[in-house]
C-alpha positions in Angstrom: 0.0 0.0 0.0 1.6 3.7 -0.9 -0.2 7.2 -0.7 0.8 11.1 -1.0 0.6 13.0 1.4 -0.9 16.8 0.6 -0.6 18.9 3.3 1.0 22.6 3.6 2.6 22.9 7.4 5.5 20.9 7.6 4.6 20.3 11.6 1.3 18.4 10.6 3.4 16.1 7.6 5.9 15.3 10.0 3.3 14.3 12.8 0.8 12.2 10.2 4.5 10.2 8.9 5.2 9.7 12.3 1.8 7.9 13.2 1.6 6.2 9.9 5.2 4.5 11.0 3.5 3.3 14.0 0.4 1.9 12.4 1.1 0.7 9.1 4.7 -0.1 8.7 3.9 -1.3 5.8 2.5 1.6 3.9 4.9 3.6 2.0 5.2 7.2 1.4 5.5 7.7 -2.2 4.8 12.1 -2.2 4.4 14.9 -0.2 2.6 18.0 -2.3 2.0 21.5 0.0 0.0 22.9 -3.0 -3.1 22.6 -5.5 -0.1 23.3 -8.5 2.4 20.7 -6.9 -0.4 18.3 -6.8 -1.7 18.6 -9.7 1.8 18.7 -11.2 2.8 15.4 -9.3 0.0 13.8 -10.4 0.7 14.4 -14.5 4.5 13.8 -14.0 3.4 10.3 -12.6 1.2 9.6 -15.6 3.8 10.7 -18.0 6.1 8.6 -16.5 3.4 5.9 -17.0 3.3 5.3 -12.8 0.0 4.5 -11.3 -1.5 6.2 -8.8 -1.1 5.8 -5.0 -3.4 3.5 -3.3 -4.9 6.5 -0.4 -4.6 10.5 -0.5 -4.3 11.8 2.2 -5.3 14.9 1.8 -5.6 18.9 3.7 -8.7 20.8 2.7 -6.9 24.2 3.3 -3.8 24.6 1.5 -1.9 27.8 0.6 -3.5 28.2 -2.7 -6.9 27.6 -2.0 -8.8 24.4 -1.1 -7.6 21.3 -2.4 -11.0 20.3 -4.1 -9.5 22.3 -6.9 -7.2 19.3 -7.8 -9.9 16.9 -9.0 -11.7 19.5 -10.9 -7.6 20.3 -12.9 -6.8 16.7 -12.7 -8.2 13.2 -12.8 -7.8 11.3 -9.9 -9.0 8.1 -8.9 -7.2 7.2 -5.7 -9.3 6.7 -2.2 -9.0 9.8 -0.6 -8.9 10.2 3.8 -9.7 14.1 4.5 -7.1 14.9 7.2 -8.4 18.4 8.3 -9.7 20.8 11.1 -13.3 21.3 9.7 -16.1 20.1 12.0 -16.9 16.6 12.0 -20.6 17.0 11.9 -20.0 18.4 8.6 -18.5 15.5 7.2 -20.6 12.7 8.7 -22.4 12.1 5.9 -19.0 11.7 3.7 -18.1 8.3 5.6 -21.1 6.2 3.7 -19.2 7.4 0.3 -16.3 5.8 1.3 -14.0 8.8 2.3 -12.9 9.1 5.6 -11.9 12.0 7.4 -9.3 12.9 10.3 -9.7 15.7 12.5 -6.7 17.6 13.3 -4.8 17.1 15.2 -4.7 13.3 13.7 -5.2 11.0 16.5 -3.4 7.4 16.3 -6.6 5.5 16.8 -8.5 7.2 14.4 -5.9 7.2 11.6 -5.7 3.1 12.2 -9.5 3.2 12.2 -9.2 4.9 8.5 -6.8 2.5 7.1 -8.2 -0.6 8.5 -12.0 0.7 6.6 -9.7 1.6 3.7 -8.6 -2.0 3.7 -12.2 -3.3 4.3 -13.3 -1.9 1.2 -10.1 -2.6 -1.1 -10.9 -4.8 -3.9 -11.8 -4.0 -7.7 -12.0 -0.4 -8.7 -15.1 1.1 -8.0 -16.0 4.1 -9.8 -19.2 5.1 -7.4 -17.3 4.9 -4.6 -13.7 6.2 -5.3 -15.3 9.4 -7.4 -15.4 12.9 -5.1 -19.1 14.6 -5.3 -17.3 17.8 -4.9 -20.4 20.4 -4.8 -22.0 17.8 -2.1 -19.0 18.3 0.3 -18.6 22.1 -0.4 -22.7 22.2 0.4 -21.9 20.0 3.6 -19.3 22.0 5.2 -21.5 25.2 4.7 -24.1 23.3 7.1 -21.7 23.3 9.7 -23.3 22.3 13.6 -22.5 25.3 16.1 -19.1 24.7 17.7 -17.1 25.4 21.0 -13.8 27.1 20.7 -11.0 26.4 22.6 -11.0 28.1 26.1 -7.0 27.1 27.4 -4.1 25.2 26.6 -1.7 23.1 28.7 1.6 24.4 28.3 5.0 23.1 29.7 7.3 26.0 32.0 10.0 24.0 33.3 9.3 21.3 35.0 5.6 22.0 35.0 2.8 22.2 32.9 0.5 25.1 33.1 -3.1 25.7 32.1 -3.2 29.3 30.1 -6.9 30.9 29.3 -7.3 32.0 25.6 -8.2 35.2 27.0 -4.2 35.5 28.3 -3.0 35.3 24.9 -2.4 38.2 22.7 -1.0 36.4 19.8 -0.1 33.2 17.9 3.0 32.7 15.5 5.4 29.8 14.4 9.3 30.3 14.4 11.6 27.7 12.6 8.6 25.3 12.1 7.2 25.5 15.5 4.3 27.1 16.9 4.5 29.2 20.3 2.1 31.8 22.0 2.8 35.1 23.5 0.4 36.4 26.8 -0.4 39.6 27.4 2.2 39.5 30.1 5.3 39.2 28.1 5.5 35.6 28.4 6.0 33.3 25.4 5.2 28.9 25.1 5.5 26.6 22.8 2.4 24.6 21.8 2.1 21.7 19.5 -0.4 22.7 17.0 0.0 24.0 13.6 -1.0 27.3 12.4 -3.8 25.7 10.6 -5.5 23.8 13.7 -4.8 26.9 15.7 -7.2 29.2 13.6 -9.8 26.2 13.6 -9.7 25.8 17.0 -9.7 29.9 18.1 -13.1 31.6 18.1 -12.5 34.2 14.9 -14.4 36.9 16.8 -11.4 37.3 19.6 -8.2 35.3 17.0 -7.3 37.0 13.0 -5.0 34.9 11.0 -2.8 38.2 9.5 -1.0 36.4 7.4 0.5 32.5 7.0 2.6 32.7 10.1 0.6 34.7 12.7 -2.8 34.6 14.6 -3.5 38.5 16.7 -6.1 39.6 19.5 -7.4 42.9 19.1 -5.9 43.7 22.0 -2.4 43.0 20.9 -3.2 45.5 17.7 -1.3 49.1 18.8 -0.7 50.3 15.3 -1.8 50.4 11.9 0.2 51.5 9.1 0.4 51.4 5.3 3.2 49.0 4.1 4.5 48.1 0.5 2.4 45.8 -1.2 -1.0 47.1 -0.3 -0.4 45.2 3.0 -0.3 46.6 6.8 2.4 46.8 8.9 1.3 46.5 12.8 2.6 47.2 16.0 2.1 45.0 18.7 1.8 44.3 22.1 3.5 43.3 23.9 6.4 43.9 21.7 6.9 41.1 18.8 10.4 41.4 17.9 9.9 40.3 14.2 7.6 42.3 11.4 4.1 41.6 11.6 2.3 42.2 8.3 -1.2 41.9 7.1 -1.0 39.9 3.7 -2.7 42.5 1.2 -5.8 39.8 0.6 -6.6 39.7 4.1 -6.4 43.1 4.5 -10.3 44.4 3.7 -11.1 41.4 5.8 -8.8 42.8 9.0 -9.9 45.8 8.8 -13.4 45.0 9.4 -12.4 42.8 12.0 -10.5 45.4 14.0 -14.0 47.3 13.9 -16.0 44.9 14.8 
C-alpha cells in the first residue's frame, strides 16, 4: 500500500509520517505535495512517467493556494482519498457512507488506524461510485456546519511543570523555525504543539485573525496600523513582537473589518 501526502505545514506532515510509522509499517510514502499546482503537477508527471496512482490520499482541505478540491476538478484522480483536516466533523458525517474518511486535526493514532483498517475493508476491484469525489456535495456540507465550541485554554510546559493558560491570556499566535509558540499579554511566550492551521480552527475568529501564514493577533495585541508596500499593513504589537508583523494584502479588507468589529 503507498499514498501522497498533501498537506502545507511541515509540523502536521511530519506528525501524520510519524503515526503512519506506527500503524502501518507497511505503507509507503510515495509524495508529499504542499500545494493545489504541486499536486496537480505530481500527479501528471506520474502519468507521464506511466506510474499509477497511489493507493490513499491523504489529503488537507486548506492549502496555501486555496482548497484542495480544486485538484480533481484540474486533474483526474481516482485514488481513495482520507480528508485529514480541522473542519467540524458534523460536517462531514455524511461523507463516511461514500467511502472517504476523514481525520480531525490534530490526527489522533486511533483514528488514523481506524481509517486504514475501513480503507482496507473496502479494497478490492476499482469502484467508480465509490472512489469518485461529489465535490459540490462536500462544499454544500461544510457550509451546514453544527454550532461549535472554541477552545478556552491550553496546557503548556514551563520547566518542569505544565500550566493551564486561558485563551483570553494570549495576545498572539505565531510559528518560528517550524514551530508554533504563543505570546500572553504578560510578556510571556510557550510553545504549543499545534499547527498554524489547527490553531485558527480551533480559536473563536471573533477574539483570534490569522494576519498572514505565520501569525494569529487579539485585538488587543493591535497598537498600530500602518500602510506598508504591497498594499499590505504593517502592525505594532503588544506586547512587543520582535519580528515584522504584516497583514498579507488579501486579508487586508477582511482585517480591517475585524479590527472594527
Amino acid at each position: 500500500m503507498n499514498a501522497l501526502i498533501v498537506e502545507d505545514e511541515e509540523l502536521a506532515v511530519r506528525k501524520l509520517r510519524k503515526l503512519l510509522q506506527e500503524v502501518a509499517p507497511d505503507l509507503a510514502v510515495e509524495g508529499v505535495t504542499a500545494s493545489i499546482e504541486d499536486t496537480v503537477e505530481w500527479f501528471e508527471a506520474r502519468r507521464a512517467a506511466g506510474q499509477a496512482e497511489p493507493d490513499l490520499i491523504f489529503l488537507d482541505i486548506e492549502l496555501a493556494d486555496g482548497q484542495s478540491f480544486e485538484i480533481f476538478e484540474r486533474t483526474p484522480v481516482r485514488s481513495t482519498v482520507i480528508f485529514t483536516t480541522s473542519y467540524d466533523e458534523y460536517a462531514l458525517q455524511a461523507f463516511k457512507i461514500n467511502s472517504i474518511d476523514y481525520l480531525l486535526k490534530p490526527v489522533q493514532r486511533d483514528e488514523l488506524k481506524r481509517s486504514l483498517q475501513k480503507y482496507e475493508d473496502l479494497r478490492g476491484p476499482a469502484n467508480p461510485e465509490t472512489a469518485a469525489l461529489n465535490i459540490d456535495k462536500l462544499l454544500q456540507q461544510l457550509q451546514k456546519q453544527a454550532p461549535r465550541e472554541y477552545r478556552q485554554r491550553f496546557l503548556v510546559r514551563q520547566g518542569q511543570r505544565m500550566l493551564s493558560v486561558e485563551t483570553g491570556d494570549i495576545a498572539y499566535f505565531y510559528t518560528d523555525e517550524r514551530y508554533s509558540f504563543f505570546g500572553t499579554h504578560t510578556g510571556q511566550k510557550f510553545l504549543v504543539d499545534y499547527t498554524l492551521d489547527e490553531l485558527t480552527e480551533a480559536l473563536d475568529p471573533a477574539r483570534f485573525f490569522r494576519i498572514n501564514r505565520g501569525m494569529l493577533v487579539t485585538h488587543q495585541a493591535v497598537d498600530q496600523m500602518q500602510p506598508y508596500f504591497g498594499n499590505r499593513l504593517a502592525l505594532t504589537l503588544r506586547p512587543h513582537f520582535e519580528k515584522e508583523a504584516l497583514v498579507s494584502r488579501e486579508k487586508v479588507s477582511d482585517f480591517k473589518t475585524w479590527m472594527g468589529k
